[in-house]
Structures are given as C-alpha cells and as structure tokens.
VEXVEX-494212 format. One record per residue: z, x, y negated of N, C-alpha, C in turn; residue in three letters. Coordinates in steps of 0.2 Angstrom, whole numbers. Example, Ala and Ser with C-alpha at 12.3 -4.5 7.8 and 13.67 -1.06 7.14 Angstrom:
2
<pt n_Z="39" n_X="66" n_Y="28" ca_Z="39" ca_X="62" ca_Y="22" c_Z="39" c_X="66" c_Y="16" aa="ALA"/>
<pt n_Z="35" n_X="64" n_Y="11" ca_Z="36" ca_X="68" ca_Y="5" c_Z="39" c_X="64" c_Y="0" aa="SER"/>
//
This chain:
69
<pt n_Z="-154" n_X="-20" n_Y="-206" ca_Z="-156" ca_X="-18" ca_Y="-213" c_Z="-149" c_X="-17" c_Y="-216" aa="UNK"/>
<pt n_Z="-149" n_X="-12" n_Y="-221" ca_Z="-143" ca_X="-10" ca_Y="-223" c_Z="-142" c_X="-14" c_Y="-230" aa="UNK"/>
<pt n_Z="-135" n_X="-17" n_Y="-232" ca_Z="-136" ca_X="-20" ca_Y="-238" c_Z="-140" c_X="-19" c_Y="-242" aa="UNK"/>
<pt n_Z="-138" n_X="-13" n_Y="-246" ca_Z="-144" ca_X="-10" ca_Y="-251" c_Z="-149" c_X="-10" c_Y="-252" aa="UNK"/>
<pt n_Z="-151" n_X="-10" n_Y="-245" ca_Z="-159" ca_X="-12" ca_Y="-245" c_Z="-162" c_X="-17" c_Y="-245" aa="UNK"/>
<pt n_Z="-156" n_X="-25" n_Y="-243" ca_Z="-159" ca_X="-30" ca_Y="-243" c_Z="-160" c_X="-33" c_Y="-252" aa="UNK"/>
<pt n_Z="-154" n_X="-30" n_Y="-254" ca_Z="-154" ca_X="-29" ca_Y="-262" c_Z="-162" c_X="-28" c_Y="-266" aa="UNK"/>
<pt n_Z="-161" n_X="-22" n_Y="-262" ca_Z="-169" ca_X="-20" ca_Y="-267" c_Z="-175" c_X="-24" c_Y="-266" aa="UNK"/>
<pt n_Z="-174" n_X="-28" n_Y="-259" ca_Z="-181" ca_X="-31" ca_Y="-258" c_Z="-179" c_X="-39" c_Y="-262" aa="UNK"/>
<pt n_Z="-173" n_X="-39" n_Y="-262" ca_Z="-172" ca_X="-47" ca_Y="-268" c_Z="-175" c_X="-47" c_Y="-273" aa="UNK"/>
<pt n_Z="-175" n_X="-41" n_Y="-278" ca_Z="-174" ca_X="-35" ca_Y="-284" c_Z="-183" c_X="-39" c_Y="-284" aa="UNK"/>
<pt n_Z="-187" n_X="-36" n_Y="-279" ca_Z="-192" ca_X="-34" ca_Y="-279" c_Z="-199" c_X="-43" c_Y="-278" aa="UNK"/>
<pt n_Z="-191" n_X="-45" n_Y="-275" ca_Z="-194" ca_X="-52" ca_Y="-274" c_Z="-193" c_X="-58" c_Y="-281" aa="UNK"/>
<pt n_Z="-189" n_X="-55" n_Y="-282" ca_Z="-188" ca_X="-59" ca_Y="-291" c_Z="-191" c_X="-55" c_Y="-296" aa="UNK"/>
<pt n_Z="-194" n_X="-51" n_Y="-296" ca_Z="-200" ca_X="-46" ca_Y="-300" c_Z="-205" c_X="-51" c_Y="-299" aa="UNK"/>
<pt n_Z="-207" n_X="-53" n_Y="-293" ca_Z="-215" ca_X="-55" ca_Y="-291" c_Z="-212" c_X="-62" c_Y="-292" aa="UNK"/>
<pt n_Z="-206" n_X="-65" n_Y="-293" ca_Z="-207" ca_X="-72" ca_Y="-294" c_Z="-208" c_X="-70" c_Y="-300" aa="UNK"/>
<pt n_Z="-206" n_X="-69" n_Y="-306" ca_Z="-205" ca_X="-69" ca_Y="-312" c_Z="-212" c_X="-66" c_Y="-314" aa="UNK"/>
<pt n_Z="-215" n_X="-64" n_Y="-312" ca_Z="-223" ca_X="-60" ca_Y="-311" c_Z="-227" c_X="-66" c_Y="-312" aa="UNK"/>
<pt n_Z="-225" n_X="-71" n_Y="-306" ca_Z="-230" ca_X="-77" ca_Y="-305" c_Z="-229" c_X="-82" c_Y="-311" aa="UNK"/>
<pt n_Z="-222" n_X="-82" n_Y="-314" ca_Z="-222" ca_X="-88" ca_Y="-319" c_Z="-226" c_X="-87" c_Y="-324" aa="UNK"/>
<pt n_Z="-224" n_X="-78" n_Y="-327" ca_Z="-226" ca_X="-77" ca_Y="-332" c_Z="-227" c_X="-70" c_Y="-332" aa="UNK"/>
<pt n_Z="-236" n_X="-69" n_Y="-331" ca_Z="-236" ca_X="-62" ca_Y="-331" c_Z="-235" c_X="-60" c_Y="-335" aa="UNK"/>
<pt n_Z="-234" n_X="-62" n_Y="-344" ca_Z="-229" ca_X="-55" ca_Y="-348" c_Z="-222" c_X="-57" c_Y="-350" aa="UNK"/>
<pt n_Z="-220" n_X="-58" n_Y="-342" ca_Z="-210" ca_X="-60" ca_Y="-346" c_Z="-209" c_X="-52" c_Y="-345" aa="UNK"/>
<pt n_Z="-211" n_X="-48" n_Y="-344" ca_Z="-206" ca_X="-41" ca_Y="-346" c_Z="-209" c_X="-40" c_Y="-351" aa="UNK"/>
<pt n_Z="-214" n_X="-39" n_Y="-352" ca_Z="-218" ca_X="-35" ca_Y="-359" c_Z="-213" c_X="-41" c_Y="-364" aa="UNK"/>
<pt n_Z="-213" n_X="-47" n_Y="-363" ca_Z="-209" ca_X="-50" ca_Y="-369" c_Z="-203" c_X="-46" c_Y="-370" aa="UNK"/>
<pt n_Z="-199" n_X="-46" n_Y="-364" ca_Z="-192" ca_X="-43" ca_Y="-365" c_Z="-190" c_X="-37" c_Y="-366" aa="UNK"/>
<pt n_Z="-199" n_X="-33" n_Y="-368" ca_Z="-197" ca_X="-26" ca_Y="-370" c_Z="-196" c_X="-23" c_Y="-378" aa="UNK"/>
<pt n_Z="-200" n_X="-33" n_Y="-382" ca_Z="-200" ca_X="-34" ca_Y="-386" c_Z="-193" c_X="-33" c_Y="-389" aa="UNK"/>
<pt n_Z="-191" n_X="-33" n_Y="-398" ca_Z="-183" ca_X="-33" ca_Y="-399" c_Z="-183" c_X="-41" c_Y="-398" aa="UNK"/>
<pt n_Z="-174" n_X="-40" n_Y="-398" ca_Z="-171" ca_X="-44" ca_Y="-396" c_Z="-168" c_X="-48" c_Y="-403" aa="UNK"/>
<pt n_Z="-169" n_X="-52" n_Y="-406" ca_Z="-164" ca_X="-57" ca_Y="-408" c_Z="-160" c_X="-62" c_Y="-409" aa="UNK"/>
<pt n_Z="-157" n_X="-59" n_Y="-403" ca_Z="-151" ca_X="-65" ca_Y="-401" c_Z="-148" c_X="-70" c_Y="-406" aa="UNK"/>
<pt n_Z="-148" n_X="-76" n_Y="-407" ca_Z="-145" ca_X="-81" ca_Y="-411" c_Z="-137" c_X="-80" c_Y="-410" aa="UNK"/>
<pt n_Z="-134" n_X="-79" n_Y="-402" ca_Z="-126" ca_X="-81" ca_Y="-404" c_Z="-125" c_X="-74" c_Y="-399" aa="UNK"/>
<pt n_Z="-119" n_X="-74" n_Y="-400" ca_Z="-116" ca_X="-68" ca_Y="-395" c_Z="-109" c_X="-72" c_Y="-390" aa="UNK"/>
<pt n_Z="-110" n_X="-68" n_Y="-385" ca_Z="-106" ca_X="-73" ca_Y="-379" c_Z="-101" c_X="-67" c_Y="-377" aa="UNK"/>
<pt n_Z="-95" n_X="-68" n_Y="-379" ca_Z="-89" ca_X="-63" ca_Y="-375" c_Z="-86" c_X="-66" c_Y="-368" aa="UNK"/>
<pt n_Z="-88" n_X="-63" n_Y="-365" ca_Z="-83" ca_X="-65" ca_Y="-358" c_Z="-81" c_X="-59" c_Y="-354" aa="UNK"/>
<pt n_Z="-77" n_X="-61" n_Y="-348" ca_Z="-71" ca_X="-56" ca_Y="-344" c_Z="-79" c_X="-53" c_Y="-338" aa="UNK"/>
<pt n_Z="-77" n_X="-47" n_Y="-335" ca_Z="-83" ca_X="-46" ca_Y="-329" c_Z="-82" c_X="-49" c_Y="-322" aa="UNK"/>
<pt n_Z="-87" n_X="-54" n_Y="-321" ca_Z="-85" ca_X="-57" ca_Y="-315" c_Z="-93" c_X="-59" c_Y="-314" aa="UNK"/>
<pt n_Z="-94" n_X="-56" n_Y="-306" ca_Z="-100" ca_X="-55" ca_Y="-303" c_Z="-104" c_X="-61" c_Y="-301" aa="UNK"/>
<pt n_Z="-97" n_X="-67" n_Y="-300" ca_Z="-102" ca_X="-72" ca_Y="-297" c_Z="-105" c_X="-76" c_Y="-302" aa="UNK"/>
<pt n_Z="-106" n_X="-74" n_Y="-308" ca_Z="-111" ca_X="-81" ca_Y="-313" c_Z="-111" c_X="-77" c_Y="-319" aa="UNK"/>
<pt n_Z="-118" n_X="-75" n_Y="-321" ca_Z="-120" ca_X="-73" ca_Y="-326" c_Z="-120" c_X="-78" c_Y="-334" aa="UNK"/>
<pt n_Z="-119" n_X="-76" n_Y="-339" ca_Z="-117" ca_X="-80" ca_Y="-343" c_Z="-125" c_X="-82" c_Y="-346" aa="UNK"/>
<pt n_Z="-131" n_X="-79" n_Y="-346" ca_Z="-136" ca_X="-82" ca_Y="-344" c_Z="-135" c_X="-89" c_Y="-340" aa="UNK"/>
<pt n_Z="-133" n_X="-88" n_Y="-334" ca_Z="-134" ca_X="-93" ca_Y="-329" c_Z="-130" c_X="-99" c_Y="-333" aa="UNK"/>
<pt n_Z="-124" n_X="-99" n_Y="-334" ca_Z="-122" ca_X="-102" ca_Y="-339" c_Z="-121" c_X="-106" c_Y="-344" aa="UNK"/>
<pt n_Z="-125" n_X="-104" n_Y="-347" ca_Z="-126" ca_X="-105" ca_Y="-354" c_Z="-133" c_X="-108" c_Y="-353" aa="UNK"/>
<pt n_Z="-138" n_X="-107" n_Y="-349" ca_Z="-145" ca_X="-109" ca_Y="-348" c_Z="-148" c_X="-106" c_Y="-354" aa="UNK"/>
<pt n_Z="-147" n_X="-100" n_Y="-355" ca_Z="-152" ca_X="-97" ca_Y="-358" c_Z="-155" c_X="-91" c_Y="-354" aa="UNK"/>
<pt n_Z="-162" n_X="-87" n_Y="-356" ca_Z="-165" ca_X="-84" ca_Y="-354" c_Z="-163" c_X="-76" c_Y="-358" aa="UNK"/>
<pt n_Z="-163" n_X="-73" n_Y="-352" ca_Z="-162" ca_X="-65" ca_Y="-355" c_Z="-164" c_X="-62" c_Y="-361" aa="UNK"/>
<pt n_Z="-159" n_X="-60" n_Y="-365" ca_Z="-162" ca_X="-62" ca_Y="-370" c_Z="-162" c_X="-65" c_Y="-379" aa="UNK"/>
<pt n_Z="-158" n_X="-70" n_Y="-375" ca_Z="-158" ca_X="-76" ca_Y="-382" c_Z="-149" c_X="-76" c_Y="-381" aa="UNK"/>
<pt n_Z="-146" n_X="-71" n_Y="-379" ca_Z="-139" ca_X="-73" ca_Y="-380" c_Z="-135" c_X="-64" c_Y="-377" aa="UNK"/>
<pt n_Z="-132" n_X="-62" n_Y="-385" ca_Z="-130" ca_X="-56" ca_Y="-382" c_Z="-123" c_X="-55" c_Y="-381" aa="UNK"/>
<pt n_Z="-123" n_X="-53" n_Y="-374" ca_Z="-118" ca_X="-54" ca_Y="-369" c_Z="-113" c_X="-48" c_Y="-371" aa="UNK"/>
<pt n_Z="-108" n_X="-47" n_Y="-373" ca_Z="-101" ca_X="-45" ca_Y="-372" c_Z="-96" c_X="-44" c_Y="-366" aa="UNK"/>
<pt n_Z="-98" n_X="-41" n_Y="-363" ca_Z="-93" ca_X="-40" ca_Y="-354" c_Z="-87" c_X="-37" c_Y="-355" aa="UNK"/>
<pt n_Z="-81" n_X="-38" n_Y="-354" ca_Z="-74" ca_X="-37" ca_Y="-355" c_Z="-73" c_X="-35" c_Y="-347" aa="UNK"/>
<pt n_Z="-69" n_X="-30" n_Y="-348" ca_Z="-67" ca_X="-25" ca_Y="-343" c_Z="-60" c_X="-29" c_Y="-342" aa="UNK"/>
<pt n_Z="-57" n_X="-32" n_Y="-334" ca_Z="-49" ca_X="-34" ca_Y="-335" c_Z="-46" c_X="-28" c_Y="-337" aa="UNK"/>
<pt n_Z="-38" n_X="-31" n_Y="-336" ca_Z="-33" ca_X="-25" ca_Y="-334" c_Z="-31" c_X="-25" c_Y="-326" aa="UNK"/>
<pt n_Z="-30" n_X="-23" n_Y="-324" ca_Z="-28" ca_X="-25" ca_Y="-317" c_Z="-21" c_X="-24" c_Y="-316" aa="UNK"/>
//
C-alpha cells in the first residue's frame, strides 16, 4: 500500500471514530467559530496545538508561523 493511501484510510478511519462519538461533531464545526483565545506558533508537524492545548477544533484560533530556513 502506498503511503497516501494509508493516509486516506486513517483520514477515513478518524471520520468514523468521530462519527461514533458524536454524530453531529461536523455539522457543529460547520457552525461559526468563536474562538476565546488565539494561539501563535512556528509550523511543525509533530503536535498540533489542539493536541496541546487540549482543546477541540475550534475553540482556539491557530496562527501557523512559517520558519526561515
């Protein structure tokens, strides 16, 4: 199986977890967003500032900062 495609089926498999906890967590998230705080940080792939912060998609608006190289 080629990366990408293992990709999609994770994509597809955290759709249907998120499906199971809560059939309307997308319809909520398609609702507007009021974020209480705003969170700047640098782009780095291993740890989303969700994961971080322990909040949910959503309730914290992310600022992604491109380095210099």
């Amino acid at each position: 199986m080629k990366k990408y495609e293992q990709l999609l089926l994770q994509n597809k498999a955290w759709v249907e977890q998120k499906l199971d906890e809560d059939k309307n967590f997308f319809n909520k998230l398609a609702n507007t967003q009021k974020p209480e705080f705003l969170w700047i940080g640098c782009a780095d792939s291993r740890v989303s500032a969700n994961e971080i912060t322990g909040t949910a998609p959503g309730e914290v608006l992310c600022i992604v900062t491109l380095p210099t190289w």
